[in-house]
N, C-alpha and C positions, 0 to 999 in steps of 0.2 A: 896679359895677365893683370894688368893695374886696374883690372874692370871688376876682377872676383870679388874684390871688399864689398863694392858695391848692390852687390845682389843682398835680397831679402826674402829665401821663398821658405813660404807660412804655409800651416793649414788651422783651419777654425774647423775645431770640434765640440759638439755640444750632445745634451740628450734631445730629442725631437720637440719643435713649439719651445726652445729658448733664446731663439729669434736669431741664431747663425746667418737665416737668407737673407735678411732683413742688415746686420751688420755688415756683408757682404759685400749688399748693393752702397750702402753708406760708404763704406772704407772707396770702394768707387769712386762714388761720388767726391767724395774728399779728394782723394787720388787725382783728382783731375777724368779718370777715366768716360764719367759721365756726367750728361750738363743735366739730365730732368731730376730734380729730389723727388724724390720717392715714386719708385716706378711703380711699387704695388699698389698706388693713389690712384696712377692714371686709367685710361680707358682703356675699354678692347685690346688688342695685343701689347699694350704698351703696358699691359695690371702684370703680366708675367713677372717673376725674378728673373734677375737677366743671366744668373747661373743653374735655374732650373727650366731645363728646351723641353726636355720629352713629353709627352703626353699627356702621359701617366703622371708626373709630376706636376703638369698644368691643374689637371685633374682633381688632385688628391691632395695641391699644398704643402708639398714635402720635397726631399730633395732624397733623390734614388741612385742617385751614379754622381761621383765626383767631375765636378767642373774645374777647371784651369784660365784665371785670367791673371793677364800682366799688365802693369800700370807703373809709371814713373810718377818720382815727386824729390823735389829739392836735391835733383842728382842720382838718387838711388831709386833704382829697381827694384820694385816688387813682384814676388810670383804668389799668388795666393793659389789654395788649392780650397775650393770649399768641398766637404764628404757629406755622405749621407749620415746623420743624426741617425736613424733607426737601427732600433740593433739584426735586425734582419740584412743588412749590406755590412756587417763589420769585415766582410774579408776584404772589400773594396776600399773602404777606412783604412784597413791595415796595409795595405797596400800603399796607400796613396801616402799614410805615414812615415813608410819606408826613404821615400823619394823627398822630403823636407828637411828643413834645419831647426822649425822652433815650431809653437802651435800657439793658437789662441785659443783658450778657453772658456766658453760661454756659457754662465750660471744666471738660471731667472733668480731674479732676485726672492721674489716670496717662497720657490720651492728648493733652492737649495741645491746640493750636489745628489744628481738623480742615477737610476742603475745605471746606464749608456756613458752620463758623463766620466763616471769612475770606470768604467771598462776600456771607455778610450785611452782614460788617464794611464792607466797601469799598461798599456801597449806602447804610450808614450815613456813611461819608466823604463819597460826594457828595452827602449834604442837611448836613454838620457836622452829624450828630446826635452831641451827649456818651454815651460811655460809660461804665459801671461795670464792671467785671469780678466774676465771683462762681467762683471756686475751689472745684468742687463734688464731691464725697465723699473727702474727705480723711480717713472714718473707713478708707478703703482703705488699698492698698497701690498708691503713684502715685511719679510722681517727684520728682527733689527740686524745691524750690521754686524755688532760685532758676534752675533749669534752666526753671521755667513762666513764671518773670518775666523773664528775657531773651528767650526767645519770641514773649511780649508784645511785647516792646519790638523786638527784632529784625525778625518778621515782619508786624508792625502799625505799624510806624513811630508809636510810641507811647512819650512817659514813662510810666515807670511807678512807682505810689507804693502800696507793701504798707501796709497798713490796718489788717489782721490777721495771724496767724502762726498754723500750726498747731502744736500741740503732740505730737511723735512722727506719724507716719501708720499706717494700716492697723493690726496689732495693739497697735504700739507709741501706740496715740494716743490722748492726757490730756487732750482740750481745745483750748480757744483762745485766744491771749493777744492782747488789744488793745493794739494800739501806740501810739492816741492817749488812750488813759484810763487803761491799767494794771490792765486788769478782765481776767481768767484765769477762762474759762468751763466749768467741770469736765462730766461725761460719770456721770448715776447712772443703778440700776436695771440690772438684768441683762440689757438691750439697751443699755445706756450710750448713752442718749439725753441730749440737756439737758433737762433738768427746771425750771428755773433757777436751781441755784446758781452763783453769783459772787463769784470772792473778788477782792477791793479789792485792791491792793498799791500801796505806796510807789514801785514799779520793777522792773526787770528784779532788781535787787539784792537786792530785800527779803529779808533769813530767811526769812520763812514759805512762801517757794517751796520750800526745800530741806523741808519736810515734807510738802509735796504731790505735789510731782512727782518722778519716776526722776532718780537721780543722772544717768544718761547724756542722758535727754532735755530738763535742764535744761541741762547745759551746751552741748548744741548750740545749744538756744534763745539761751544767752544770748551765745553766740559769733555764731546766724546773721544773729538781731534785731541786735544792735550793728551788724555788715557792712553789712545791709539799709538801716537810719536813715542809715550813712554814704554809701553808695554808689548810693543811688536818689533821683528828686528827691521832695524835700517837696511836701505838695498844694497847688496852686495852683489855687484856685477859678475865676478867667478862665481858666486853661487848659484845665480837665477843659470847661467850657462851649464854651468854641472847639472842644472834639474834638481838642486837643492832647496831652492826659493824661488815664490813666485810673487813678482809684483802684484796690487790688486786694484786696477780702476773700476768703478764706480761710473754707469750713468743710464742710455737710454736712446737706445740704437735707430728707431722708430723715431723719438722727436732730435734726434741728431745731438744728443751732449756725451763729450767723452770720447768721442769719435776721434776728433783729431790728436789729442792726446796719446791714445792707441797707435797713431800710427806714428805719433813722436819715438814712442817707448821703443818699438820696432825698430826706427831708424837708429837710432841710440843705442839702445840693447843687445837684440837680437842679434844669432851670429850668422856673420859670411857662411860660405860654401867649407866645409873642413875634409878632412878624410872620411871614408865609407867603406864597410868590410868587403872585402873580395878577397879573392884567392889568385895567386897565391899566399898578397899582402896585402894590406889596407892601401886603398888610391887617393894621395894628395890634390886638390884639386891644384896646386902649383903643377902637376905634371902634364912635359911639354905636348905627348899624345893624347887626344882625342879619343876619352871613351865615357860612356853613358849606360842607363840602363833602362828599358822599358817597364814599367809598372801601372799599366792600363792601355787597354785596345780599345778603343769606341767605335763599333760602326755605327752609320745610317745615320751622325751628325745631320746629314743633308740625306733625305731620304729619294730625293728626286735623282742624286746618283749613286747612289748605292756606295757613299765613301767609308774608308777603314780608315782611323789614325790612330796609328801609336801613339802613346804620350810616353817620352823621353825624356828623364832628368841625366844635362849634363853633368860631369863627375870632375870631366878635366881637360885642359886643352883649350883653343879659340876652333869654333865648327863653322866651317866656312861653306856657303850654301856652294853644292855640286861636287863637293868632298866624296871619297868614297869609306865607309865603311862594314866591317866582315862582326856580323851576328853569329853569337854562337849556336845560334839555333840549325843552320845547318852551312856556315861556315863558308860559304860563298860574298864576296864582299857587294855591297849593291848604292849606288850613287843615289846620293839625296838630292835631286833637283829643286824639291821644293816645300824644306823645311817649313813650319809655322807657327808663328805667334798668337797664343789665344786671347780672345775676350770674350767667354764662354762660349755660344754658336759662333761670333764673329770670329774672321782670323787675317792675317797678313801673311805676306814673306817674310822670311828672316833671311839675312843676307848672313848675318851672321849671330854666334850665341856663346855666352863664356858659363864657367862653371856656376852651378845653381838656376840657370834657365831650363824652364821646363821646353821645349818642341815638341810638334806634332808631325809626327812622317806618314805621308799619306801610303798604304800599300794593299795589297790585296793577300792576304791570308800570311805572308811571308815572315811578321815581326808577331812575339805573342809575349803574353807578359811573361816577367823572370828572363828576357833574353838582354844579353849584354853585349852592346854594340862598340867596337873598338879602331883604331889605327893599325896597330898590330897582332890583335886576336890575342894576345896573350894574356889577357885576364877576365874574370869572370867576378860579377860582384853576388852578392850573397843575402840570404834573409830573407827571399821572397817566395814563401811556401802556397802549396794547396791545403785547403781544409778537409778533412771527412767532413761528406754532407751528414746534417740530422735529420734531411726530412730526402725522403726519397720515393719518385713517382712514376707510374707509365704513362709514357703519351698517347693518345690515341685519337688520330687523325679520323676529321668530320667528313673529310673529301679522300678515299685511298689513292685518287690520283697526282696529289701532293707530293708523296712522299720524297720525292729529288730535292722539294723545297723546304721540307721540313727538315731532312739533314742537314742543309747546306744554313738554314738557320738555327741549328742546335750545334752546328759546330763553329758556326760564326761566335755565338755565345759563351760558349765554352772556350772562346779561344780568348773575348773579354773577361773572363774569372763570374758573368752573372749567373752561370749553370756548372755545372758538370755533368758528362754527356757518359752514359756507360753504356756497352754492347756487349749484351748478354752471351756465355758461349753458345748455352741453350735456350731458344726462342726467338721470335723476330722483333718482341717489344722493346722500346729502347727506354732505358730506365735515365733519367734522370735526378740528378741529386742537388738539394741545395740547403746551405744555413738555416734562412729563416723563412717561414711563411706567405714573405709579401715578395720574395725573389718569385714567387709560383705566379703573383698577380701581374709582375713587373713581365716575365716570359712570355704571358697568355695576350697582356696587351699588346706585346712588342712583336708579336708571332703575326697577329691580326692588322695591327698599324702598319710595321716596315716589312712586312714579305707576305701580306694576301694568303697566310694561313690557318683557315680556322680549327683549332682543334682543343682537346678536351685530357683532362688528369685523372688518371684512375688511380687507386691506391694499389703499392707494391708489395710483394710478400716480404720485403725487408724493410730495415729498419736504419740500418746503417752501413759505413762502407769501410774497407783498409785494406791501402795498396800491399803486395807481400812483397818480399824478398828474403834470397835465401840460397845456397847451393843449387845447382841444375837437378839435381837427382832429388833431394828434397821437396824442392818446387814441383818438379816432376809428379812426383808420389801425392803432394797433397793436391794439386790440380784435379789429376783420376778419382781422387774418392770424391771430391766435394765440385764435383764438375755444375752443378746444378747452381750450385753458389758461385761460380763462377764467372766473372767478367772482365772486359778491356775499357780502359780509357780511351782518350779520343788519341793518345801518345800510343796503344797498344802495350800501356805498361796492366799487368795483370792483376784485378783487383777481387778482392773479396767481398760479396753482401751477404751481410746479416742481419738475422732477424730481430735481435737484438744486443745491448752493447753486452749483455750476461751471454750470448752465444758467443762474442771474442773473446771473451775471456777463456771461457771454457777450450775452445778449438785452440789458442792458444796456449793455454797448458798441455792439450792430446800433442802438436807440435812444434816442442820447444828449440829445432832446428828452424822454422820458419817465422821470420820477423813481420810484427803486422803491425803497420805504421800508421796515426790517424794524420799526418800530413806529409805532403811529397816536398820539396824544392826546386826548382827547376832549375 
């Protein structure tokens, strides 16, 4: 257990294009994890992000399903999680949420805090996950600063405490000046990247600023840094951890300033592995049993074998590869031969993994998200809902002789959280339900690419969905009338579709015996 301090697992959420993938790969790189700088520079397969594998993501430049790498540095572990930015995958986001201890925050510098970032934000509020903020391409042309740091603070109900400082922006920009060390991060080579020179100074004061830097853009520095130190709070370590205050560096993810910094803050700041709700009690990660909980299924990583892996955040215990442990999902214990360690597609053995390491268990339909995997079966962690979908569809197969495969990959999917799979009482068409609109593009590629399906989205007579529950005789009675409206999950828990979100309302006043829920828990 002298190992738990040591873990750091993150996730980075931004709104879409505020360069998350891009910081990503840098912290990487920093990290030690990899030697080429900027993989999105190089050629043919090497231009990929190396935490967006799918296709579709190649594709389209965006990042659709949460990746998992780990990387050490100066002793400590890091687990990053990077999520999809679009708000069409937030149930994957929140998911993947779930399973962290702190996040980073990614604002472009010129546009500020966007709808996606603030929707993250406030799902990050209700777990108190700590935030960092990262102030990203400031070698731009953005606004001014402390118009992004009252922002912060205004629209985030957040202190706020500047870290770093940019030096000039967009054409005008020299660098980066550290506020708690006095280290002034210069820009060489004819992309004026950091390379890493660092010049020391005594202070904002020192002489040998006026040799380095633009007379004009020193004295704003040293007018706006003075206002900043006075006028914002100092960092408070219990506070940023409470999710009170957020630090706020400053830099430029792409020509690599600020980077390391970030991950100083991290190693510094951020918190170890702590307790996590479950039932009966909250689970200390000092506790001696081994238990975890899955919050993500990936298949088809590797499409040449058709792999499933869980992703696992341990919770507590040391997990010792060929351990056995009993899933609540159907309560049978089942041995992990061969745990693993990610660096997004890449992976290893884990011989072994303490609390706060993500794992990946390889299996074949057995593990599904929301399942809580234990030593003793005795607990069950909590907080990991389904969504009612908003957009809801029939499929309808191009080949009818498919259809074995087109199940078996809508329930593969549904069993990662990117669908919801519903079976009608009445009809053979199987409805499908999802959040946002690009989940519909994200299925139709991935039906076509990983399982040789081609097929097509018709529109459905509904509109929305909600699982009931309710007395036997209740349930009973409103099943027979509204049989039409009627369907199962891929669980066989009994759901309701409507035509609209004004038809639950109404049906839910005709029965006020029967509960209609827009999320489930597992």
């Amino acid at each position: 257990m002298t190992q738990t301090p040591d873990r750091r697992t993150f996730a980075i959420i931004s709104h879409p294009d505020a360069g998350k993938t891009t910081l990503t790969e840098k912290l990487l790189l920093f990290g030690g994890a990899i030697h080429l700088a900027g993989e999105v520079k190089a050629r043919g397969q090497a231009r990929r992000a190396r935490s967006d594998w799918m296709k579709i993501e190649q594709q389209r430049g965006i990042s659709v399903t949460s990746s998992v790498m780990t990387f050490e540095r100066d002793g400590i572990t890091f687990n990053l999680l990077d999520t999809p930015g679009h708000e069409d995958f937030s149930e994957d986001t929140y998911r993947t949420l779930t399973a962290v201890d702190s996040a980073v925050m990614v604002i472009d510098v010129a546009k500020g805090i966007e709808s996606q970032t603030r929707k993250l934000f406030e799902v990050c509020r209700l777990r108190s996950v700590p935030i960092i903020t990262f102030v990203n391409k400031c070698d731009r042309e953005g606004r001014e600063v402390f118009e992004t740091l009252d922002e912060i603070a205004d629209l985030l109900a957040l202190d706020v405490t500047p870290m770093t400082w940019p030096v000039g922006m967009g054409g005008q920009f020299e660098g980066i000046y550290d506020l708690r060390t006095n280290k002034l991060l210069l820009p060489e080579g004819p992309s004026r990247e950091f390379q890493g020179k660092v010049v020391q100074t005594s202070g904002l004061d020192d002489p040998q600023l006026d040799a380095i830097i633009s007379p004009e853009n020193l004295a704003k520095l040293r007018e706006d840094a003075e206002l900043a130190l006075a006028g914002y709070a100092e960092f408070d370590g219990e506070a940023y951890r409470n999710g009170d205050l957020t630090p706020v560096f400053f830099g430029s993810a792409l020509k690599e300033f600020g980077v390391d910094a970030l991950i100083g803050a991290l190693a510094e700041h951020a918190p170890p592995p702590h307790a996590l709700p479950a039932e009966p009690e909250p689970v200390e990660p000092t506790r001696n049993e081994v238990t975890g909980f899955v919050f993500k299924v990936q298949a088809n990583m590797d499409p040449n074998h058709r792999d499933r892996i869980a992703f696992m955040r341990l919770c507590s215990g040391t997990f010792k590869r060929g351990m056995k442990l009993t899933p609540t999902g159907h309560g049978k214990p089942i041995a992990i031969h061969s745990p693993i360690m990610f660096f997004a597609q890449q992976r290893e053995l884990a011989d072994e993994a303490f609390p706060g390491d993500i794992i990946g268990i390889p299996n074949h339909g057995t593990l599904r998200v929301g399942d809580t995997l234990s030593e003793k079966a005795d607990v069950r962690f909590t907080g990991l809902p389904n969504f009612a979908p908003e957009i809801l569809r029939r499929v309808a197969l191009k080949d009818p002789t498919k259809t074995k495969q087109l199940r078996k990959a809508l329930d593969d999917m549904a069993e990662e959280g990117v669908t919801q799979v519903f079976y009608p009482e009445i009809g053979s068409n199987w409805i499908i339900g999802v959040v946002g609109q690009l989940q519909l593009d994200v299925l139709l590629s991935r039906l076509e690419a990983e399982y040789k399906v081609a097929a097509a989205l018709e529109p459905a007579p509904f509109d929305t969905a909600r699982w009931i529950s309710g007395d036997a005789a209740a349930l009973k009675n409103f099943t027979e009338i509204n049989r039409g409206a009627m369907a199962k999950d891929r669980d066989g828990n009994p759901v309701f579709l409507a035509k609209s979100a004004w038809e639950v309302g109404y049906v839910a006043e005709r029965y006020p015996d029967v509960k209609f829920a827009a999320t489930r828990e597992r």
